[in-house]
C-alpha positions as CSV (number, residue, x, y, z in Angstrom):
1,X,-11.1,3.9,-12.4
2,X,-8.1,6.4,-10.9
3,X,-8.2,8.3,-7.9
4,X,-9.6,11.3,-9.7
5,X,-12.9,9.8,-11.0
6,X,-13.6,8.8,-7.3
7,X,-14.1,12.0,-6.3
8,X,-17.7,12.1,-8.2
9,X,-18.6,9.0,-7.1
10,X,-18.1,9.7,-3.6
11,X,-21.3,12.3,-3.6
12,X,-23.2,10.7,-6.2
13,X,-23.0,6.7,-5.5
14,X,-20.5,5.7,-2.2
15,X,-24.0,6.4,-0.3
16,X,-26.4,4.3,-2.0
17,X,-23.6,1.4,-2.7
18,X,-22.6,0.8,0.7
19,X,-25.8,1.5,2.5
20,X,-26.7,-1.4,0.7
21,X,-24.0,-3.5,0.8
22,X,-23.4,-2.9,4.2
23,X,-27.1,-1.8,5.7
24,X,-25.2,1.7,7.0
25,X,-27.7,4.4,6.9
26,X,-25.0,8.0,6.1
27,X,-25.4,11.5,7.0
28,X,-23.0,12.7,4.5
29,X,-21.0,11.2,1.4
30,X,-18.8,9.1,3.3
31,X,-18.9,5.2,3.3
32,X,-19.4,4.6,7.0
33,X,-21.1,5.2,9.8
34,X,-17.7,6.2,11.3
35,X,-18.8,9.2,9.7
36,X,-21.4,10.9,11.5
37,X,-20.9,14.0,13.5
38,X,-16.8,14.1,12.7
39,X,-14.8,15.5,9.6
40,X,-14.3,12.0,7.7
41,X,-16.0,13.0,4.6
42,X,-14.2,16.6,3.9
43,X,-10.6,14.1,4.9
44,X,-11.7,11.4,2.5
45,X,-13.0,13.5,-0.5
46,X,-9.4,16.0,-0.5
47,X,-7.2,12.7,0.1
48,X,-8.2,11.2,-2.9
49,X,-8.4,14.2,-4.8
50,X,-4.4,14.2,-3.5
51,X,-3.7,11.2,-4.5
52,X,-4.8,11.7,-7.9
53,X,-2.9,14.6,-7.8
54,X,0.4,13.4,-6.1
55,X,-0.1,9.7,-6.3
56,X,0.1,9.6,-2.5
57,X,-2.1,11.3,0.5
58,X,-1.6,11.6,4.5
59,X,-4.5,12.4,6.6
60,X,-4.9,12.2,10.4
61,X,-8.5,10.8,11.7
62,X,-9.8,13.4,14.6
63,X,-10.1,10.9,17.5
64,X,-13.5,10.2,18.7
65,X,-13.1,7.6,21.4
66,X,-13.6,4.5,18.7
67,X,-10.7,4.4,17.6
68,X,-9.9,0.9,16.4
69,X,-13.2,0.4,14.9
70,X,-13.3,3.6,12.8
71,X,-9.9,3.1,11.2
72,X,-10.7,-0.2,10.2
73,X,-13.9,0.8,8.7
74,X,-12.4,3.8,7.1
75,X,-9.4,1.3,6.1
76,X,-12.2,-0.5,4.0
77,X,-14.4,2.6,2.9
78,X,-11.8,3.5,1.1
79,X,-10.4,1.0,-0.8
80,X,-13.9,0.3,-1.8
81,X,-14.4,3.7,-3.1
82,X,-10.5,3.2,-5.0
83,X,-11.5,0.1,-6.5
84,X,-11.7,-4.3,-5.6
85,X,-10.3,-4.5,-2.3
86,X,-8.3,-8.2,-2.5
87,X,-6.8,-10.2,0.4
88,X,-3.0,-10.0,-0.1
89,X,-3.2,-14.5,0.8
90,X,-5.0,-16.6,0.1
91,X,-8.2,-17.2,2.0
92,X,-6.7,-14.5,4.4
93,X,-8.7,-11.0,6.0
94,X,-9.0,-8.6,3.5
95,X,-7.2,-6.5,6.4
96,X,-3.9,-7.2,7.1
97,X,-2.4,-6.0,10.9
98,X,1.3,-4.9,10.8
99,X,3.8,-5.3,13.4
100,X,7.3,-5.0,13.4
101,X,8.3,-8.8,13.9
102,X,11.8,-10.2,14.2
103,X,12.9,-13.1,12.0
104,X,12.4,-15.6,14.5
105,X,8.8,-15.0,14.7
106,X,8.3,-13.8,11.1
107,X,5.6,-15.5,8.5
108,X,8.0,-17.4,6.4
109,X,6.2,-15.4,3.0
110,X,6.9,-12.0,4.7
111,X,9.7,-9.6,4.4
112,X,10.1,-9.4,8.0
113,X,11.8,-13.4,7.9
114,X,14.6,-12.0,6.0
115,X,15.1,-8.7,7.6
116,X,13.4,-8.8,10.5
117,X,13.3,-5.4,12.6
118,X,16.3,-3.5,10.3
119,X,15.5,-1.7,7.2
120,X,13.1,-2.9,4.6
121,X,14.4,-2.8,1.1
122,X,12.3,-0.4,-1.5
123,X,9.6,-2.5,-2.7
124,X,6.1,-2.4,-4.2
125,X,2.9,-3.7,-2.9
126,X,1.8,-7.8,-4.1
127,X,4.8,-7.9,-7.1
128,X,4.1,-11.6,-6.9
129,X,0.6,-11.3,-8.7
130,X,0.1,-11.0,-12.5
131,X,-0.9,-7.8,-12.0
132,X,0.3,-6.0,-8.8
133,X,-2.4,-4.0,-6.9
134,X,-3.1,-0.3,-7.9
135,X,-3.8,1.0,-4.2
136,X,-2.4,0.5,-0.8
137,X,-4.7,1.9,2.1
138,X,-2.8,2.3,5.3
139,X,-3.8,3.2,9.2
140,X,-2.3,3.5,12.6
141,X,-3.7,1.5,15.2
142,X,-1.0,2.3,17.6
143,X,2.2,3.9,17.5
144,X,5.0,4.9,19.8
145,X,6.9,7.5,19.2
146,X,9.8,6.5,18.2
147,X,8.6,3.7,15.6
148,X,8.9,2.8,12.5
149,X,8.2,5.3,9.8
150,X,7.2,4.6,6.4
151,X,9.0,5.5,3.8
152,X,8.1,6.3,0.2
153,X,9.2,7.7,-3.2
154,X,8.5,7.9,-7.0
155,X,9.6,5.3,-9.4
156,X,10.8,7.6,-11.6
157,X,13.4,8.7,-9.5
158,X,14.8,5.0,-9.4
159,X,17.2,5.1,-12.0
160,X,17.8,1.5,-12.1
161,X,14.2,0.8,-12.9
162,X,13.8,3.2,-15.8
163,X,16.4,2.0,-18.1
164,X,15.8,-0.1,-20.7
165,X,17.4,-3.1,-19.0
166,X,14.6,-3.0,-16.5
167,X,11.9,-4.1,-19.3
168,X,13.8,-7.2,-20.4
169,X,16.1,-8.3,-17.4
170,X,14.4,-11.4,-15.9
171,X,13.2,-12.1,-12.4
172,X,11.7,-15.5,-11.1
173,X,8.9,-14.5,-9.5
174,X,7.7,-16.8,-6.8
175,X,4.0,-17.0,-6.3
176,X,3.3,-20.5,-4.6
177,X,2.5,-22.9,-7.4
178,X,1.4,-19.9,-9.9
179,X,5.2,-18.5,-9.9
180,X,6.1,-17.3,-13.1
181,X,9.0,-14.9,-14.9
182,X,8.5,-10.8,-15.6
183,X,10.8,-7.9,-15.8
184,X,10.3,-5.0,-13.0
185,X,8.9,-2.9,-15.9
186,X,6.2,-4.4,-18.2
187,X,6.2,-3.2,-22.2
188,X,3.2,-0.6,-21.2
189,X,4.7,1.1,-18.4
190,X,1.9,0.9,-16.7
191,X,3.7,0.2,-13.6
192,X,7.0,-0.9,-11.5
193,X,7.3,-4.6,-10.2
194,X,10.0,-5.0,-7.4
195,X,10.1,-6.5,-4.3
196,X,13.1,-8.7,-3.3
197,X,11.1,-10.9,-1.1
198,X,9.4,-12.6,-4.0
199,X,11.5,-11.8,-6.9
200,X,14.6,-13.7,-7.6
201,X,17.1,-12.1,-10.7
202,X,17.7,-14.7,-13.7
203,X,20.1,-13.2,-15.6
204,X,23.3,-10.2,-15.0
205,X,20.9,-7.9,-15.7
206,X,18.0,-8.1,-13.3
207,X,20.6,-9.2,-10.4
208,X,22.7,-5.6,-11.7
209,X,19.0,-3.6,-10.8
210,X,18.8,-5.4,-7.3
211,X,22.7,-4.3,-6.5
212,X,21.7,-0.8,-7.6
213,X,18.7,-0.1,-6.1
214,X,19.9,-1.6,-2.6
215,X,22.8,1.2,-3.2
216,X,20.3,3.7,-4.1
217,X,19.7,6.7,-2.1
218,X,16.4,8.7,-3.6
219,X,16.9,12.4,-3.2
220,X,13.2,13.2,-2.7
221,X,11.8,10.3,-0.4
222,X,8.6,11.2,1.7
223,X,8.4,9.4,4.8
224,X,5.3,9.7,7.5
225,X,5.9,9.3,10.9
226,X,2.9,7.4,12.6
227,X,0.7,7.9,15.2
228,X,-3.3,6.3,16.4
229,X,-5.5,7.6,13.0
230,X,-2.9,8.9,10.5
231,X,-4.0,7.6,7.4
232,X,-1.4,6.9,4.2
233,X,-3.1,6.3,0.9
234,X,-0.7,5.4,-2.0
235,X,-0.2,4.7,-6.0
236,X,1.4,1.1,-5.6
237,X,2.0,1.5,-9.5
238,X,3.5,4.8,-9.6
239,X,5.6,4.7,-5.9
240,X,7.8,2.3,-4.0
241,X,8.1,2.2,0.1
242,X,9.9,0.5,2.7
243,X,9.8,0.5,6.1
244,X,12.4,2.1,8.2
245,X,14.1,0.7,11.1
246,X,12.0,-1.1,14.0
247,X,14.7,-1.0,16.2
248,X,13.7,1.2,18.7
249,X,10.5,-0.1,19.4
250,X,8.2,-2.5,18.1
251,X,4.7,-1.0,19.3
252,X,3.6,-0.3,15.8
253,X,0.1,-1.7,14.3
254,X,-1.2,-0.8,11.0
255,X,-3.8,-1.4,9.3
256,X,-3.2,-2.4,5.1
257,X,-5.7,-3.1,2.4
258,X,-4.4,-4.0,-1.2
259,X,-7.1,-2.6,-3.7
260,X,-7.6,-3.6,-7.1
261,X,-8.5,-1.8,-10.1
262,X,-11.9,-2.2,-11.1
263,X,-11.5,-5.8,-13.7
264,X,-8.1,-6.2,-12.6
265,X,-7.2,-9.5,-10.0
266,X,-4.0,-10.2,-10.0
């Protein structure tokens, strides 16, 4: 199910589902309790209508006092309403926390051990799973001001992914013992795979699209600038992101959740 068929479901079923699931009685058609007395289900409902729209939606949660508890429900409502939310390790939270880390104290699977607090490289969301995820739902714990922003822009716009070298140039993609080989471009289209953390070029060709896309300046990123509530829903299939650099501070937490389509696991 996209984005667009959500917007339905969020008057007609996100009520009865998660009550259930959850045992949250709702005042309105929003998934949490977090809900009650505030704006969450007007935000929610023209968020995802955006990100049908635009593949991407920002949104800034009014601050009730609660903070940490309400964007991690939200963080959750959401994806549930976009589709399987899936823990990005194994046996890990199906909430990851975010903090700009240097490569000392970095998990050894994480981009941060190889770049620490500069730049991230333009990537997509879990490009080490058969099938990378179709959602990523993001929120600010805690910013300060001059943090990290998070940076994002279409695929299309990537010229080195959208030639035809990018549907048969060969990565390694390394996935624990369930590694395996793909191109950054399947034969449907469906969606871009490329992440330089997990993905190792085989031949001239996929090691040509890595050179070119760390030399790649997109002319029409987006990037949001982060603060306690701002929410950042995007179309892992359709966009790539990075994060910008954590140089200048490090008091940056976000919240992440991965979501699946609906029959697709990765």
């Amino acid at each position: 199910m996209n984005a667009r068929m959500h917007l339905g479901a969020l008057d007609r079923a996100a009520s009865t589902t998660l009550t259930r699931r959850r045992g949250i009685k709702l005042t309105g058609p929003v998934v949490s309790s977090a809900a009650k007395g505030c704006r969450m289900p007007h935000l929610i409902k023209n968020a995802l209508s955006a990100l049908s729209s635009n593949g991407w939606a920002i949104f800034q949660l009014p601050d009730d006092g609660d903070g940490a508890a309400v964007i991690q429900q939200a963080a959750l409502d959401i994806a549930c309403l976009l589709g399987q939310p899936k823990a990005t390790r194994r046996r890990g939270p199906l909430v990851d926390v975010l903090i700009p880390t240097d490569r000392q104290s970095a998990n050894r699977r994480s981009l941060s051990v190889r770049y620490g607090l500069s730049p991230f490289p333009w990537h997509t969301d879990g490009a080490h799973w058969s099938t990378p995820p179709r959602y990523i739902v993001m929120g600010c714990l805690e910013a300060a001001p001059c943090t990290a922003q998070t940076l994002f822009c279409e695929g299309s716009t990537f010229d080195p992914l959208n030639v035809d070298g990018a549907r048969s140039s060969v990565f390694r993609i390394t996935n624990g013992g369930n590694s395996f080989y793909a191109a950054a471009r399947g034969g449907s289209d469906r969606y871009y795979r490329f992440d330089p953390g997990c993905m190792t070029p085989v031949d001239a060709g996929a090691q040509e699209i890595v050179r070119s896309i760390d030399l790649f300046e997109p002319s029409d990123e987006q990037a949001i600038t982060w603060q306690a509530g701002k929410f950042l829903l995007l179309d892992n299939w359709r966009f790539l992101h990075r994060r910008g650099s954590a140089q200048g501070s490090t008091e940056r937490k976000l919240l992440r959740v991965t979501v699946m389509e609906n029959g697709k696991h990765g």
